[in-house]
VOGU-3710 file (C-alpha; in Angstrom, 3 decimals, decimal comma):
1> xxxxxxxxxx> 135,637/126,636/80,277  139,066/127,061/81,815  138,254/130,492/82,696  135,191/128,779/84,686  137,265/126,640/86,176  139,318/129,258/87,451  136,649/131,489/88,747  135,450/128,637/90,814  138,624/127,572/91,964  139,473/131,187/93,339
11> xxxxxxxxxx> 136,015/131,080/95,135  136,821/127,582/96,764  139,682/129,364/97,607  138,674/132,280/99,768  135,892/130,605/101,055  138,229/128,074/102,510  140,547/131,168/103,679  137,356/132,583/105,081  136,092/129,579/106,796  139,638/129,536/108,017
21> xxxxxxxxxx> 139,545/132,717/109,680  136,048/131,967/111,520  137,790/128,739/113,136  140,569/131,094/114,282  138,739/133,698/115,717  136,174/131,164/116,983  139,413/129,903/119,224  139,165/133,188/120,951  136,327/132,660/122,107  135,146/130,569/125,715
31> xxxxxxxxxx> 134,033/127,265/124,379  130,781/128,368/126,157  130,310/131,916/124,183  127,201/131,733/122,434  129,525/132,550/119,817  130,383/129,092/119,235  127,539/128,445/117,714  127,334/130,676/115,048  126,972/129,000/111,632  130,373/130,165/109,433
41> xxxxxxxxxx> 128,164/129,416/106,366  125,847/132,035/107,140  128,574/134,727/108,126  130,338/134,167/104,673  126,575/135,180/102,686  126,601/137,724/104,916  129,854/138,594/103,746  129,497/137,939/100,312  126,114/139,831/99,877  127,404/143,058/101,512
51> xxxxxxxxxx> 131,037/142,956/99,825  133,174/142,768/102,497  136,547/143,348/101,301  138,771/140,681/102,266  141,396/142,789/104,327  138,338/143,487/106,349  137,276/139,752/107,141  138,823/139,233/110,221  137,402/142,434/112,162  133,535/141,632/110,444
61> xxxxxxxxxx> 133,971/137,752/111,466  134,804/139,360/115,005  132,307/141,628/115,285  129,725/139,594/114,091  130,805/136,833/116,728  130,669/138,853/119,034  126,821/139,713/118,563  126,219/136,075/118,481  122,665/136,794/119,386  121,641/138,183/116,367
71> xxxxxxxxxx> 122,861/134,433/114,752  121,717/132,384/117,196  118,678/132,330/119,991  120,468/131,381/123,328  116,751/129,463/124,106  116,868/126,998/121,771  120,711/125,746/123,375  120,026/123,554/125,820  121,501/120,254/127,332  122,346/117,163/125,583
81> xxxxxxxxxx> 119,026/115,034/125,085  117,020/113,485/122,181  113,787/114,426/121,240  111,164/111,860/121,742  109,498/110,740/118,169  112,146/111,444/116,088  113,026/107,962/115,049  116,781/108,331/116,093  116,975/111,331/113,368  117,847/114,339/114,968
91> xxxxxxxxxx> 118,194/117,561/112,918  119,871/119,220/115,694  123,505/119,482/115,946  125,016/118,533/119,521  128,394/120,006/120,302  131,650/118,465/122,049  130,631/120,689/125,262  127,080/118,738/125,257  124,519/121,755/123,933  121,967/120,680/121,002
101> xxxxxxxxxx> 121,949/123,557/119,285  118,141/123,847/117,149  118,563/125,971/114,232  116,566/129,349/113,889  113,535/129,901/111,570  115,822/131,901/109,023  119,040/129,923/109,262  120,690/132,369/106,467  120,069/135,553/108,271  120,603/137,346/111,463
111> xx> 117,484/137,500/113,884  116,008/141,061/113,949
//
């Protein structure tokens, strides 16, 4: 059990360290690159599934933010405003700068 504990602790771990990285890189970015809106919980399956070392992390995390459009379709970012019918739940997320950002079909995975 301790060696369970462990092996989730070191995974907490890194993906903290990753998550840590996006937000850095992410500051590199204009707070109006499309970049900004690329979910860090989908690049880290991305970089789980294909085993990227970790060394390698920060130049994946920046090449992958910097094809932001394969993670997120610019249409569906548009200005702040609620959708009608929707009972004051809204399942979009609405940045500091104003955008709602709508998720895409296959939130997990790049758009082809």
């Amino acid at each position: 059990i301790q060696k369970e504990d462990a092996s989730r602790q070191r995974k907490e771990d890194l993906q903290r360290y990753f998550y840590s990285q996006c937000l850095s890189i992410k500051l590199q970015f204009s707070t109006k690159d499309l970049a900004q809106h690329v979910q860090i919980s989908s690049l880290y399956k991305k970089a789980v599934m294909e085993k990227v070392p970790i060394e390698q992390w920060p130049a994946f995390i920046k090449q992958e933010l910097k094809e932001a459009d394969k993670w997120v379709d610019a249409n569906k970012i548009k200005q702040r405003g609620r959708k009608k019918g929707t009972g004051g739940k809204q399942k979009n997320t609405t940045t500091k700068k104003g955008y709602v950002v709508e998720p895409i079909a296959e939130e997990d995975s790049p758009r082809e």
